[in-house]
ZATORDO-710561 format. One record per atom (N, C-alpha, C, O): y, z, x; atom name; chain. Coordinates in pm, whole numbers. Layout:
BEGIN
- y, z, x, site, unit
- Y, Z, X, CA, A
...
END
This chain:
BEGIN
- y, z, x, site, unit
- 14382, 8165, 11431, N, A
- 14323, 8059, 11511, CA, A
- 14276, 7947, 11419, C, A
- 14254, 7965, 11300, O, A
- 14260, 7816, 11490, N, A
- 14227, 7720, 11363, CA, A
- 14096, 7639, 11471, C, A
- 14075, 7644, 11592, O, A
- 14048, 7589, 11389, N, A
- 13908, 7536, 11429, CA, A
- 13925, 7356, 11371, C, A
- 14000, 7309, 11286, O, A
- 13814, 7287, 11466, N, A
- 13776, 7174, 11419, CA, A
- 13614, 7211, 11383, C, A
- 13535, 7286, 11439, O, A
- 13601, 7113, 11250, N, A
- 13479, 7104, 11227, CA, A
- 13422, 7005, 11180, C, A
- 13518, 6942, 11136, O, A
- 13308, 6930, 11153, N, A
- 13253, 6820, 11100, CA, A
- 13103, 6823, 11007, C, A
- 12991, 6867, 11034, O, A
- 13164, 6750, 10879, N, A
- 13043, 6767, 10770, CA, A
- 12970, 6603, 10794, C, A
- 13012, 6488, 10806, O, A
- 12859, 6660, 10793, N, A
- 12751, 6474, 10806, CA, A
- 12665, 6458, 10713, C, A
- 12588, 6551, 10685, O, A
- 12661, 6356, 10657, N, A
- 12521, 6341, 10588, CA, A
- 12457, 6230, 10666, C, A
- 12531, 6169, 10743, O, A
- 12312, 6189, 10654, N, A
- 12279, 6090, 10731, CA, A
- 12161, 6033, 10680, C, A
- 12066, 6107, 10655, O, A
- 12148, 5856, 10653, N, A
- 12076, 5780, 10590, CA, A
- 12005, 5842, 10450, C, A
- 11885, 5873, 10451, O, A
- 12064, 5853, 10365, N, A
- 12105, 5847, 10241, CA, A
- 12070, 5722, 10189, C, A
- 12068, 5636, 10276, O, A
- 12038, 5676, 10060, N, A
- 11986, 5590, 10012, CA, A
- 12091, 5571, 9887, C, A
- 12054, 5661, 9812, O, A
- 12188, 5513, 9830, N, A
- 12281, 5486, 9770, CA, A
- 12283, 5396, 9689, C, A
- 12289, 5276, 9715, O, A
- 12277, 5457, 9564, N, A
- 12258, 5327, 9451, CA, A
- 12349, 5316, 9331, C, A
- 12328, 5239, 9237, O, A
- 12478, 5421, 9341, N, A
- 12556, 5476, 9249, CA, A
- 12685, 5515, 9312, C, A
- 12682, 5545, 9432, O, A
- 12809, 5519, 9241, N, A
- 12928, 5592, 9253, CA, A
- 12884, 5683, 9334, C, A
- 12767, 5678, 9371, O, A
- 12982, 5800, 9382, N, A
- 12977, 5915, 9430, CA, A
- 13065, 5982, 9512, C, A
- 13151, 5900, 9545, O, A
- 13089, 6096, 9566, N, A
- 13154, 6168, 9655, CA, A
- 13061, 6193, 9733, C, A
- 12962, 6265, 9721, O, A
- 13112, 6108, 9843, N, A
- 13039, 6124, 9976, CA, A
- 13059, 6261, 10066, C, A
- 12982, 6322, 10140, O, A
- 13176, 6279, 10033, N, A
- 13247, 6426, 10104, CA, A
- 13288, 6497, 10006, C, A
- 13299, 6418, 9912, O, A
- 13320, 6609, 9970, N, A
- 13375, 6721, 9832, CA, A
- 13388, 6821, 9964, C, A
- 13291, 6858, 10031, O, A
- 13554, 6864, 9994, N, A
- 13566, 6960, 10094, CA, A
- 13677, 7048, 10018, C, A
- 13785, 6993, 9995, O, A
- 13654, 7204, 9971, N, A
- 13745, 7310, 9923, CA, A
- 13804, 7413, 10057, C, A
- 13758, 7500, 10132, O, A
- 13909, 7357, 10040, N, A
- 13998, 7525, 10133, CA, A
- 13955, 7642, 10069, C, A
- 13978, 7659, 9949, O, A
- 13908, 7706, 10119, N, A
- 13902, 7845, 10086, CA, A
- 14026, 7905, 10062, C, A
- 14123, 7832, 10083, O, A
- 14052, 8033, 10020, N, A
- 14172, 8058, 9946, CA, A
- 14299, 8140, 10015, C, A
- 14405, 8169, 9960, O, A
- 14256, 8172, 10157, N, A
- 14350, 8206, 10279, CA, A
- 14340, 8111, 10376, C, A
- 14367, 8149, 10490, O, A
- 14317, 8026, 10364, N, A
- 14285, 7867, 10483, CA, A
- 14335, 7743, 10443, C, A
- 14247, 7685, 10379, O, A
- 14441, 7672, 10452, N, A
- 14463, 7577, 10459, CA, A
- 14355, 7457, 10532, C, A
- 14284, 7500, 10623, O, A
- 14345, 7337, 10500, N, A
- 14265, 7214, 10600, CA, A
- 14344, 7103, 10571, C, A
- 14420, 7061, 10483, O, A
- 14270, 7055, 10740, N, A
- 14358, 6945, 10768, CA, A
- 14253, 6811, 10787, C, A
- 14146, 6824, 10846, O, A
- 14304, 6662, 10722, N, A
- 14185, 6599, 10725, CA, A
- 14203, 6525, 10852, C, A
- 14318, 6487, 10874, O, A
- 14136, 6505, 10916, N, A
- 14160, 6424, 11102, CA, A
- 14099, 6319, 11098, C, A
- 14142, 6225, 11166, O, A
- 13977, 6301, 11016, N, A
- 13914, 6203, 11002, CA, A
- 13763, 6109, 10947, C, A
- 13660, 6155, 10996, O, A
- 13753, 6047, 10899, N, A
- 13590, 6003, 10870, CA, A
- 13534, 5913, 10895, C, A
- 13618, 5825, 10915, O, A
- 13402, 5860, 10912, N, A
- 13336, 5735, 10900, CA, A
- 13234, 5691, 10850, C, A
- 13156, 5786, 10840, O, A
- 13189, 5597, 10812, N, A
- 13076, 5559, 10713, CA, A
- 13009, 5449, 10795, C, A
- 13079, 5357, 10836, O, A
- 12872, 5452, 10824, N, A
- 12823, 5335, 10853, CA, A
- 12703, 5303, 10745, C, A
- 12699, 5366, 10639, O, A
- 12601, 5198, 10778, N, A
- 12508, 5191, 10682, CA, A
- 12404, 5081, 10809, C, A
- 12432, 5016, 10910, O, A
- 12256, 5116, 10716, N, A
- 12193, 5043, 10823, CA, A
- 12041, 4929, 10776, C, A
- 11941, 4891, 10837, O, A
- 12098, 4908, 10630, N, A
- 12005, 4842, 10559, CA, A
- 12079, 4662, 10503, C, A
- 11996, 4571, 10496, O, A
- 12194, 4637, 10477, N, A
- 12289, 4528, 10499, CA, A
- 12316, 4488, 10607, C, A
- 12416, 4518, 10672, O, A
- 12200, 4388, 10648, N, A
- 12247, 4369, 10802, CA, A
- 12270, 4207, 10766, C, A
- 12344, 4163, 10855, O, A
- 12238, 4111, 10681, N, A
- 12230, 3987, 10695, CA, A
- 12433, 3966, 10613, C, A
- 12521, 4036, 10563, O, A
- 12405, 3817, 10654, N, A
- 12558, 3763, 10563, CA, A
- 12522, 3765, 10404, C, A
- 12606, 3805, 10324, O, A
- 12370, 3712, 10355, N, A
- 12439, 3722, 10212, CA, A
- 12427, 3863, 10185, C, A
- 12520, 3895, 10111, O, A
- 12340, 3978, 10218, N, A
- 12372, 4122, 10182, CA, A
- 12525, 4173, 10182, C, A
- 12557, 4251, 10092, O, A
- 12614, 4138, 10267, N, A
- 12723, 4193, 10285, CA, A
- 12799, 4202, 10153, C, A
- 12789, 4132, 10051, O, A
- 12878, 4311, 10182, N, A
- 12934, 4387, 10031, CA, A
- 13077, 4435, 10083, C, A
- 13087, 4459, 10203, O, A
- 13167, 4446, 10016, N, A
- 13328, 4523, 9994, CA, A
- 13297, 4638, 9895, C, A
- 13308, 4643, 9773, O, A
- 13255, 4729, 9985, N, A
- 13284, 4891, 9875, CA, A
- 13391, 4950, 9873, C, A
- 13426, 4979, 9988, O, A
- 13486, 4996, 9767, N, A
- 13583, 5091, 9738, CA, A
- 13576, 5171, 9807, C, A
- 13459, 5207, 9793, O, A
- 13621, 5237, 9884, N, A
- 13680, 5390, 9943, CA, A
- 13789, 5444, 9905, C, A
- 13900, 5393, 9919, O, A
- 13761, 5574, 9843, N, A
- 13912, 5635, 9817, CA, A
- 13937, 5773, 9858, C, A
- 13840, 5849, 9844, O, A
- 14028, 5816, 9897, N, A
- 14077, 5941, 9939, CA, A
- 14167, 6027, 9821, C, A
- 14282, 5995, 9789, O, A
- 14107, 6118, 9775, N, A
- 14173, 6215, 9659, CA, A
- 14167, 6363, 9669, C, A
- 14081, 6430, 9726, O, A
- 14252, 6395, 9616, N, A
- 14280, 6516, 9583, CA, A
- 14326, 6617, 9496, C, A
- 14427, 6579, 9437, O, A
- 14291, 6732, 9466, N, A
- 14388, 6844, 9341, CA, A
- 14343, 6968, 9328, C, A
- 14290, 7038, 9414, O, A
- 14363, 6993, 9223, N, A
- 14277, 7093, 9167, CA, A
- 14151, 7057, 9083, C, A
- 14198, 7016, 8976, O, A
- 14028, 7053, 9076, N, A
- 13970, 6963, 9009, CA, A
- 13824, 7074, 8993, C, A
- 13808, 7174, 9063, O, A
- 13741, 7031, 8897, N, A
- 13617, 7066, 8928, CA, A
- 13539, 6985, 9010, C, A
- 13553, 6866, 9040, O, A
- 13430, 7093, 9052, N, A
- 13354, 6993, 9139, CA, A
- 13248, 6933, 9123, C, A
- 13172, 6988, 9044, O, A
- 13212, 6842, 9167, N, A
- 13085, 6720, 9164, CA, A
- 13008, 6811, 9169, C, A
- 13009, 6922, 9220, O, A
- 12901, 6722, 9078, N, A
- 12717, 6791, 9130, CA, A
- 12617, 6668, 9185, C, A
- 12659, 6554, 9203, O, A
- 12508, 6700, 9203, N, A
- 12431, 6618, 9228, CA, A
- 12365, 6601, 9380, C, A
- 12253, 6571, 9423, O, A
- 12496, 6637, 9438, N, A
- 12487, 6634, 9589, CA, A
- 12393, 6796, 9650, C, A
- 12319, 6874, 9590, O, A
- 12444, 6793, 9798, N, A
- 12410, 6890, 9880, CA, A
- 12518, 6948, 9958, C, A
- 12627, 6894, 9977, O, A
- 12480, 7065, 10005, N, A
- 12603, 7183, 10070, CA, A
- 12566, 7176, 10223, C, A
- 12531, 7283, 10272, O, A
- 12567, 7059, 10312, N, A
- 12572, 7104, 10436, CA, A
- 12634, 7207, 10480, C, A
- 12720, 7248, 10402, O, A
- 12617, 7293, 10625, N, A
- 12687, 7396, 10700, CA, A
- 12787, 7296, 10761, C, A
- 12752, 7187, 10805, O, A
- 12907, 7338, 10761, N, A
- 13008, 7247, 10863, CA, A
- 12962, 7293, 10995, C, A
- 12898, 7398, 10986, O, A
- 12976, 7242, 11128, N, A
- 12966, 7223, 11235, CA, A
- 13115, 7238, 11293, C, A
- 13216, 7172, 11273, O, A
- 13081, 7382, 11395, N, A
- 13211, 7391, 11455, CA, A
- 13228, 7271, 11614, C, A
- 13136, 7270, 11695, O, A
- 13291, 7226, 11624, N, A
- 13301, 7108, 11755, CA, A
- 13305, 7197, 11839, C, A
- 13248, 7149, 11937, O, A
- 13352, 7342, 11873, N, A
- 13394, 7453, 11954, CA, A
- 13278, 7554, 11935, C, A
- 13296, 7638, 11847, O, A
- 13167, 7559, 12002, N, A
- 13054, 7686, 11983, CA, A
- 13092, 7827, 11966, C, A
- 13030, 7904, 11892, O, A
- 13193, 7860, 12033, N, A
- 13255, 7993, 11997, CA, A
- 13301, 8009, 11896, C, A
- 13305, 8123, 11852, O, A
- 13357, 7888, 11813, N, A
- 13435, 7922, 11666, CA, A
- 13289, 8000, 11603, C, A
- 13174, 7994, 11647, O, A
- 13338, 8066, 11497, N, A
- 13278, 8125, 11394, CA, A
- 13253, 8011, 11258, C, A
- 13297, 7896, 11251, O, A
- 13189, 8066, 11182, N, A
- 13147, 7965, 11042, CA, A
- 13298, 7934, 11019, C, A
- 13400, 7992, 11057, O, A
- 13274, 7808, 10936, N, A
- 13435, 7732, 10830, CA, A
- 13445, 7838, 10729, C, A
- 13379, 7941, 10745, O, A
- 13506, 7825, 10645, N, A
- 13519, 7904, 10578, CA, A
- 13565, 7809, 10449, C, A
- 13577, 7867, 10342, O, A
- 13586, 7701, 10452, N, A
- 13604, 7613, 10344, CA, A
- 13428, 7526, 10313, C, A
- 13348, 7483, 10398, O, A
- 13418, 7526, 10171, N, A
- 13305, 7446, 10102, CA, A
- 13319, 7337, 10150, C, A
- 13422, 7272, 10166, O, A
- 13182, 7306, 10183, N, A
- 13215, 7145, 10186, CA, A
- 13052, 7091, 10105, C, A
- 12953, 7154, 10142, O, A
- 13035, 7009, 10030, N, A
- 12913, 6909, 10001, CA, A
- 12934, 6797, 10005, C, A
- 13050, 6758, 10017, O, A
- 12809, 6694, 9995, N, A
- 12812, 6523, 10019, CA, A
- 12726, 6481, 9920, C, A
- 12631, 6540, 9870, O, A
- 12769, 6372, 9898, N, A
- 12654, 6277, 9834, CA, A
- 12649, 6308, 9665, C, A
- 12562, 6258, 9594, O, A
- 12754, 6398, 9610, N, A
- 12723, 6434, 9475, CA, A
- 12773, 6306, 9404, C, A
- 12881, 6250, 9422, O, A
- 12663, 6268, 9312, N, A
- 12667, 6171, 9239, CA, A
- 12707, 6171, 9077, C, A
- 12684, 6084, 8993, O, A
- 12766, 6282, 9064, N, A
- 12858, 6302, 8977, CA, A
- 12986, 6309, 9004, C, A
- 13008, 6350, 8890, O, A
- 13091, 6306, 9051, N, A
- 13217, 6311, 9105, CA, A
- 13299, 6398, 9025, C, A
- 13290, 6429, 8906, O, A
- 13396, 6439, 9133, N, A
- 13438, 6579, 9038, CA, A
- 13604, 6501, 9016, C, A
- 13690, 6461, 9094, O, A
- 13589, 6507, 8852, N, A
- 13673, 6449, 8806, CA, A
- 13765, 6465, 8696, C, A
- 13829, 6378, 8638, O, A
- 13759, 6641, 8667, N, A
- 13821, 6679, 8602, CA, A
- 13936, 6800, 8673, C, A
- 13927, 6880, 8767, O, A
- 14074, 6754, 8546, N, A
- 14199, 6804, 8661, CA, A
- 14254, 6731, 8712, C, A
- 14209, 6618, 8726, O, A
- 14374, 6770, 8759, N, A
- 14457, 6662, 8852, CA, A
- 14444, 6632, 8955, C, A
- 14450, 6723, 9037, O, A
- 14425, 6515, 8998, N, A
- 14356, 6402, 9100, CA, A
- 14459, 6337, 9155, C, A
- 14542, 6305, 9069, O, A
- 14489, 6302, 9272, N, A
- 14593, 6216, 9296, CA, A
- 14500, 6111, 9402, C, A
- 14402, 6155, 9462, O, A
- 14535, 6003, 9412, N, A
- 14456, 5942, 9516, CA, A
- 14595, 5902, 9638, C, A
- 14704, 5848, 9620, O, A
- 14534, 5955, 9752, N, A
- 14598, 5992, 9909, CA, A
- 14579, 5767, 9933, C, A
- 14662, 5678, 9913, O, A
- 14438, 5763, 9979, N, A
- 14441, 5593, 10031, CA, A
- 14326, 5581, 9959, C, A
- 14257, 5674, 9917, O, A
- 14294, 5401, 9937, N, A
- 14234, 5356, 9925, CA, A
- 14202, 5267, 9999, C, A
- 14299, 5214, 10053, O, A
- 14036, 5198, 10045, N, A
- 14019, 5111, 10171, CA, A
- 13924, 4997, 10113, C, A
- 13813, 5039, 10080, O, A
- 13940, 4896, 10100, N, A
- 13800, 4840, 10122, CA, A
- 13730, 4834, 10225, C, A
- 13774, 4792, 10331, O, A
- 13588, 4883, 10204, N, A
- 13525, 4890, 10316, CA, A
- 13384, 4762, 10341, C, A
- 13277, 4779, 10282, O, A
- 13401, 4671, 10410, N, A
- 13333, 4559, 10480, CA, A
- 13187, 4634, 10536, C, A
- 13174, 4664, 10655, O, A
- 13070, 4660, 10425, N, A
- 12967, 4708, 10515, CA, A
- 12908, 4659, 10620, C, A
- 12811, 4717, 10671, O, A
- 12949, 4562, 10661, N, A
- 12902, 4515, 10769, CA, A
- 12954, 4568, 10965, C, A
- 12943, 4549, 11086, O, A
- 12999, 4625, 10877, N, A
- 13077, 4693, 11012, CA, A
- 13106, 4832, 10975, C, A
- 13129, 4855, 10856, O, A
- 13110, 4962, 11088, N, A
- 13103, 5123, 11031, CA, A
- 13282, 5071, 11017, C, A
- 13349, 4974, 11050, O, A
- 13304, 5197, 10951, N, A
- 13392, 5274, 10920, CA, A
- 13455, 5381, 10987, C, A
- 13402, 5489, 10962, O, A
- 13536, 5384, 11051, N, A
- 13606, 5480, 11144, CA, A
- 13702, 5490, 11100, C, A
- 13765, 5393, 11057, O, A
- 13747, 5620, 11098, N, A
- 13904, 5642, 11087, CA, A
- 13946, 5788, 11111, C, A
- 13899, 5893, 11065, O, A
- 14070, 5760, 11214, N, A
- 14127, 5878, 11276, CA, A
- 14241, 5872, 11228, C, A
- 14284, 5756, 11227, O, A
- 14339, 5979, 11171, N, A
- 14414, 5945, 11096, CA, A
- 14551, 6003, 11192, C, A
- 14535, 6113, 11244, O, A
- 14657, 5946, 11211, N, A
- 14749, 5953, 11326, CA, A
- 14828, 6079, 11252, C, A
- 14825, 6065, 11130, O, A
- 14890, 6185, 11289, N, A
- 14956, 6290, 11293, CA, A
- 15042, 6296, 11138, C, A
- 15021, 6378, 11048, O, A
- 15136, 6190, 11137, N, A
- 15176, 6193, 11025, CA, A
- 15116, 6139, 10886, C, A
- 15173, 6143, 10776, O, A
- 15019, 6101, 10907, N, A
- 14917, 6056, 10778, CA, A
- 14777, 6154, 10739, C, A
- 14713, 6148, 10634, O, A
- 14756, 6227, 10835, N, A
- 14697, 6342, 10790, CA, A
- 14714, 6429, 10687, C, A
- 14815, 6496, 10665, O, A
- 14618, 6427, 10629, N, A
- 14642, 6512, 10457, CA, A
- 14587, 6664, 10484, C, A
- 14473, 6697, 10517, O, A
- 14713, 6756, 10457, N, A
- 14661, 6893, 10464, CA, A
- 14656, 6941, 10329, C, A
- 14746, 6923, 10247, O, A
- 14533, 7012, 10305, N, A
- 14542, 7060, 10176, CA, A
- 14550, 7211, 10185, C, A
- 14481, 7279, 10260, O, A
- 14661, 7265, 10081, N, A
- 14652, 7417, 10081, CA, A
- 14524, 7506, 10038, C, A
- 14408, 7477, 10012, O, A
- 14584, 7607, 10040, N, A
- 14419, 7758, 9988, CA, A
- 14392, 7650, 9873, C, A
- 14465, 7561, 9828, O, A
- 14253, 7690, 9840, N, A
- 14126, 7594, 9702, CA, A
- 14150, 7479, 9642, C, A
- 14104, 7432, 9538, O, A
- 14227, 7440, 9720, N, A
- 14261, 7274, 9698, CA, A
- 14135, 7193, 9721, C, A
- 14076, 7219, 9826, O, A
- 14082, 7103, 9645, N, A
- 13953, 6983, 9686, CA, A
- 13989, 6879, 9702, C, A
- 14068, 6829, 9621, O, A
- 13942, 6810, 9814, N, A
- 13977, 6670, 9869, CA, A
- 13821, 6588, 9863, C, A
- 13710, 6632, 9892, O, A
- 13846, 6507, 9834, N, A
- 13733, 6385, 9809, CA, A
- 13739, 6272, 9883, C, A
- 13839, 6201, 9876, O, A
- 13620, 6233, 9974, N, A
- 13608, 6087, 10032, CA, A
- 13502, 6043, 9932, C, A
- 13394, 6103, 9933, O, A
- 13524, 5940, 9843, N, A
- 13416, 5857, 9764, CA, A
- 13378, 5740, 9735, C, A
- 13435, 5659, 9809, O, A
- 13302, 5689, 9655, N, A
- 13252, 5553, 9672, CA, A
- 13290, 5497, 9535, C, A
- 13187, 5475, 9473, O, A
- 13397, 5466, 9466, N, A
- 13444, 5383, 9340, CA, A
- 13408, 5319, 9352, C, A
- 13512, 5253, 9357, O, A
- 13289, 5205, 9375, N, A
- 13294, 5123, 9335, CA, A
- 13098, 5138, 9320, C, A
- 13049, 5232, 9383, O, A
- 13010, 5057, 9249, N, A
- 12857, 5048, 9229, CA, A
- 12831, 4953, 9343, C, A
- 12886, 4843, 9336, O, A
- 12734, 4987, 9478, N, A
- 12642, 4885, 9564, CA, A
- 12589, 4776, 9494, C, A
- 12579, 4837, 9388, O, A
- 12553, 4682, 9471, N, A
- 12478, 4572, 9402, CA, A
- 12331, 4631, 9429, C, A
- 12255, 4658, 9336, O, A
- 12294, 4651, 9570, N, A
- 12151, 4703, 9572, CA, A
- 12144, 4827, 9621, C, A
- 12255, 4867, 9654, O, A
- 12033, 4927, 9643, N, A
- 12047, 5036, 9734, CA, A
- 12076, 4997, 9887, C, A
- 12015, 4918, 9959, O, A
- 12201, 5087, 9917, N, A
- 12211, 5124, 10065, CA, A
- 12225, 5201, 10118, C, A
- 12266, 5303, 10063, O, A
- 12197, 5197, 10263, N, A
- 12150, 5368, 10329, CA, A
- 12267, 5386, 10380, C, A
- 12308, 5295, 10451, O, A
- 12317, 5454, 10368, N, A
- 12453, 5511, 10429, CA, A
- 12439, 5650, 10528, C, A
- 12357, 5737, 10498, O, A
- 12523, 5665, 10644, N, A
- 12577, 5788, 10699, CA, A
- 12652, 5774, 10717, C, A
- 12690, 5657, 10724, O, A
- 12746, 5884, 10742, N, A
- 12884, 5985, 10709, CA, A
- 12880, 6077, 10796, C, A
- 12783, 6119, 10859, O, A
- 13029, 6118, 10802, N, A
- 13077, 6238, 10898, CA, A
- 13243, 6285, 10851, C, A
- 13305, 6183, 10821, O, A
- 13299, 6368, 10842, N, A
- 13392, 6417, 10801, CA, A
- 13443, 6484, 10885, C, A
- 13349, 6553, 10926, O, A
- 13554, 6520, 10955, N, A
- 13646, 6593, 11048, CA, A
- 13752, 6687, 11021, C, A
- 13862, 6641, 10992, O, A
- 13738, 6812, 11025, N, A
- 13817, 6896, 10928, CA, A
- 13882, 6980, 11032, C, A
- 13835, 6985, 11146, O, A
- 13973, 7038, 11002, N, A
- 13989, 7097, 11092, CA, A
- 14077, 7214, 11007, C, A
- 14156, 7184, 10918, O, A
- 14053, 7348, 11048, N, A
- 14102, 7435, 10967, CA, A
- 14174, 7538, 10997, C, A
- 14152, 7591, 11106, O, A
- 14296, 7604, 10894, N, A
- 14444, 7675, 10981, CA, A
- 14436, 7804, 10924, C, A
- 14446, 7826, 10803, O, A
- 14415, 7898, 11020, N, A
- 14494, 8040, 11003, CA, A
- 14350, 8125, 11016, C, A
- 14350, 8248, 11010, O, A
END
């Protein structure tokens, strides 16, 4: 059986690089990425507005520290726990190992961030594979950010 699930962090204070998302397949589970979004709620004027890097990666890699280990959230109450790691917000980025980067976005804080990713652009990663949603690029000032991640997971 495969499950949907979703990792969140919420108003976060952001003053550095980072991996907003760090999500590992567990090692009999494939995942599938469906989707994420980022909003923020401290850049509200025109000259605050900013273009942050977003990038989507993946490999075998070690993982970030710094961050926290939310519980994923099954969308389905009957599912049972994920079974793949997931943490946010580590402000070390895990960056050793082979990395490939999937997309890159600029992201316009002035407006959230949504994205559902259509059938054939969905990135599945096999057993202990790590996938990364992160922030390449430095905020000019602190900003509060929230996040959500959409996973959905096979077998």
């Amino acid at each position: 059986m495969s499950g949907i699930y979703t990792v969140a962090f919420n108003a976060v204070a952001v003053t550095a690089q980072q991996d907003f998302f760090e999500i590992t397949a567990a090692s009999g589970k494939p995942i599938v990425l469906i989707g994420f979004g980022l909003s923020q709620s401290t850049e509200v004027g025109d000259a605050q507005e900013e273009g942050l890097n977003i990038v989507i990666k993946s490999g075998a890699t070690t993982s970030g520290s710094g961050g926290t280990a939310p519980t994923p959230v099954a969308n389905d109450s009957s599912l049972s726990a994920a079974s793949f790691a997931a943490e946010v917000n580590n402000t070390t980025k895990a960056n050793t190992g082979t990395i490939v980067t999937h997309y890159a976005y600029n992201w316009n804080v002035r407006a959230p961030l949504d994205y559902i990713f259509p059938e054939p652009m969905q990135l599945i990663m096999a057993a202990s594979r790590r996938l990364t949603i992160e922030l390449a690029t430095t905020p000019a000032d602190s900003i509060t950010i929230s996040g959500y991640v959409v996973v959905q997971e096979l077998g």
